[in-house]
Every structure is written in C-alpha cells, then in structure tokens.
N, C-alpha and C positions, 0 to 999 in steps of 0.2 A: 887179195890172197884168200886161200879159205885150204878148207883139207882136203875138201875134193875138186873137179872140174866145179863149175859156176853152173849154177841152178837156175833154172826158172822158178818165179813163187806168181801158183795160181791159184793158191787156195784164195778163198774170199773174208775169210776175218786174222786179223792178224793182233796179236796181244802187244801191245806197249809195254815192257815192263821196266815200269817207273810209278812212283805214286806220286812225282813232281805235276801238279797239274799246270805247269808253264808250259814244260817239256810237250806235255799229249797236247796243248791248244798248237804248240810251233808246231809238232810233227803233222797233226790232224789235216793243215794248212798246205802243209807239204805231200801229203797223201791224198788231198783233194783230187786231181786229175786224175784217180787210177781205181778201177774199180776195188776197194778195198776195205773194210768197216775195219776201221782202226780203237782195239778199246785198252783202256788203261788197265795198267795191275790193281790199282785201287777199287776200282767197278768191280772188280773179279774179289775181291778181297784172297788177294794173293799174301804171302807172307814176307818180307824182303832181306834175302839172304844179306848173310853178312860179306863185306866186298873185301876180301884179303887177299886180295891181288896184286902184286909191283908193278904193274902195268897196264894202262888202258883199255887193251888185248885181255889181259885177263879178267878185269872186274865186269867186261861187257859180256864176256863168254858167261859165268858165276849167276851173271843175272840174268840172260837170256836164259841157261839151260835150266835156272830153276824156277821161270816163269813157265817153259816148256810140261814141266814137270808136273807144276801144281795144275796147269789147265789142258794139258794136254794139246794145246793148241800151239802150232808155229808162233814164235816169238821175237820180236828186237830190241836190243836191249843198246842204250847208248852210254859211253861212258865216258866225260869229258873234262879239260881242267884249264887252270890258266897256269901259264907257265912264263917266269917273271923274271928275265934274265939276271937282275944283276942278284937276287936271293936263288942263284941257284938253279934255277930251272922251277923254285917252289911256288905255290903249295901244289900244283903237277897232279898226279894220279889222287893225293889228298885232299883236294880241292873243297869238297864236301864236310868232310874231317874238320877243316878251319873253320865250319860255322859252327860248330858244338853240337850235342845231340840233339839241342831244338832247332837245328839248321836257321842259325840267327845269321842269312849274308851280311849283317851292315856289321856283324863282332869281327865278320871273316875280311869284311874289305878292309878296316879299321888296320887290322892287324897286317895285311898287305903295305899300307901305309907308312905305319910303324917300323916295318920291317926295311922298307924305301929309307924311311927318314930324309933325309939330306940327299940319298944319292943322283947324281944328274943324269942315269942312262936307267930311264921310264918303260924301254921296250920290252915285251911281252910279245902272248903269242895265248891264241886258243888252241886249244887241239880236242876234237872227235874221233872219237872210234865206232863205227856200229857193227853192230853182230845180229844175224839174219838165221836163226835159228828153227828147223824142225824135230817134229818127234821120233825121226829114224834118227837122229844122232848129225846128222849135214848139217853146216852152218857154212856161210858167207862174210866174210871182214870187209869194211871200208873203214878207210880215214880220211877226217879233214883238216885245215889249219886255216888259223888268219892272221895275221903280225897286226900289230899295233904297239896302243902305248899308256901307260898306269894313268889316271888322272884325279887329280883331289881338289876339290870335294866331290865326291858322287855326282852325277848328272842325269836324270830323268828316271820315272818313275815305272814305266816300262819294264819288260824283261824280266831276267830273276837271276838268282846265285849273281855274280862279279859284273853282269853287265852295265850299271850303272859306273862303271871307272875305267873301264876298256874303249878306248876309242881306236875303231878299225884307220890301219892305215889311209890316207887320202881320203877321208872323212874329218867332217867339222864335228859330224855328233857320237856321243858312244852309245853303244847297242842302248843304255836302258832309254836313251831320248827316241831310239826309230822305234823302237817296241809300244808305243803307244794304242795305236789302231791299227787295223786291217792293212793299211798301204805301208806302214812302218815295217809289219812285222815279215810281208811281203818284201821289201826292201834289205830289211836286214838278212834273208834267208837265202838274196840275190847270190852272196858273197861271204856269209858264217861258216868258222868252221862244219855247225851242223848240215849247216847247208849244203856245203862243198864235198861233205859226208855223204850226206843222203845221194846227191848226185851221180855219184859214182856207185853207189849202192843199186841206184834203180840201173845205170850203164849194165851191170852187171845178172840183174835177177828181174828187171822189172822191161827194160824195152824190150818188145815181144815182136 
C-alpha cells in the first residue's frame, strides 16, 4: 500500500534511519544486489524522533519522515516487534520499550519470559513494516511476518533485540543461532519477517 501509485526509487543513496547497527549490517546485506549506498542515521548524526505511534505503520512513517527531514535525503525507516500470543499480542509495536532506555534485549527477553511463566502455548510471531520515503512528501509501505515460537533460555549469540528466543517456524535454531556469519545472516533473511519486508518492498520500488 502507500498514498500514491507505487514509485520507482533511482536515487543512489538512500538513508537507513535507524541507529541500530544490526539493523544497517542486515539491511546493507539485503541491498547488496542493487545499486544503492545504503548509509545509517547514526553516520549522519541524525536525531531519533520520538516514536508515538499505535502502530508499526505509524512509528516507520515518524522515522522515515523525520530522517527525510534532517538529511534531506530519500529515506527507510523500518519498524518492527514480536508479538507473543498468549500476553496478548505483547510487547508488539513496544517491542523496544521492553528493553528500557539503555535498550538492555536480555531485561526485554527476561521479562517475555516472566510474562510466559508457566504458559504452554509459546507461539509468537515477528512482524515488519517498512516505509520508503522521499522528500516531495511520497512514501511506499511494505510488511513482513514470521510465526514461530518463545524459547528459554536464550540461544545464540547472533542477531539483536528478541532474536535469540524466537525460533522460526520448521527451524531447529532461532534467529540469534543463524545470525552468526555471513551464511547465517543470509539464511535468516531467506525467510525473516524483515526479509519478507524488504522483498515486497523491492517487488514494488526496486525491480526495474
């Protein structure tokens, strides 16, 4: 979806705005094949709005446009969570929220846990949004998902935010075990919500 027809994007540098440096290594990865200089908000020393959004849709819109804003430069902004069936759908669009202002994942899985306790239905679910934003005001949406399921204790050292406890459906390991090297993170990107994101993204603005 997006607010107008679907764009092409031919500019050649396009802003990440995120200061997650997991995030820019996965996406970098994923923008390899296209001619594109992919640079983080952090490089730019952007500022990072505050995300008061109820929804994925919104906090990716909040951040794309006001990466757009600060650099003037086309921007995408991704904005994603885990969503934990039997608490609810939680922590969902707060995702980030749960790790406290020092973005501590291991306080945030903990308290995933906590919040589990005892319960015997572990299914979960990722979910991405991206927003594909210019400086006339156009933007482009995608979203991705991936079902799975909670797991304790942590597993692999890989990845970032919740992926050490999320094991992808028909998978033995969870994202923080494939996030290791180069073929892991390739692997995991197969089939990630962000992955599944991105792909429809590029369906949309990038196959030319």
């Amino acid at each position: 979806m997006s607010n107008n027809g679907a764009r092409q994007f031919r500019e050649a540098r396009l802003v990440l705005a995120s200061h997650n440096p997991g995030k820019l290594v996965e996406f970098q990865r994923l923008f390899a094949p296209y001619p594109v200089e992919l640079v983080g908000a952090g490089a730019l020393s952007l500022p990072e709005p505050a995300e008061t959004g109820t929804t994925f849709v919104e906090n990716a819109l909040i951040k794309a446009r006001a990466a757009v804003s600060a650099s003037g430069l086309p921007a995408l902004a991704d904005d994603s969570g885990l969503a934990v069936t039997a608490v609810g759908g939680a922590p969902g669009v707060y995702s980030a929220d749960w790790a406290g202002p020092g973005k501590d994942f291991a306080r945030a899985q903990q308290r995933v846990q906590t919040e589990l306790a005892d319960t015997a239905d572990r299914s979960a679910a990722f979910v991405a949004v991206l927003v594909l934003a210019w400086p006339d005001g156009h933007f482009e949406t995608a979203e991705g998902q991936v079902s799975g399921a909670i797991v304790w204790p942590p597993r692999g050292d890989g990845g970032f935010g919740y992926d050490a406890i999320f094991q992808p459906d028909g998978d033995a390991q969870t994202f923080g075990e494939m996030a290791v090297d180069d073929t892991g993170l390739a692997r995991k990107a197969a089939f990630s919500h962000r992955g599944n994101a991105f792909r429809a993204l590029v369906d949309r603005c990038f196959n030319r």
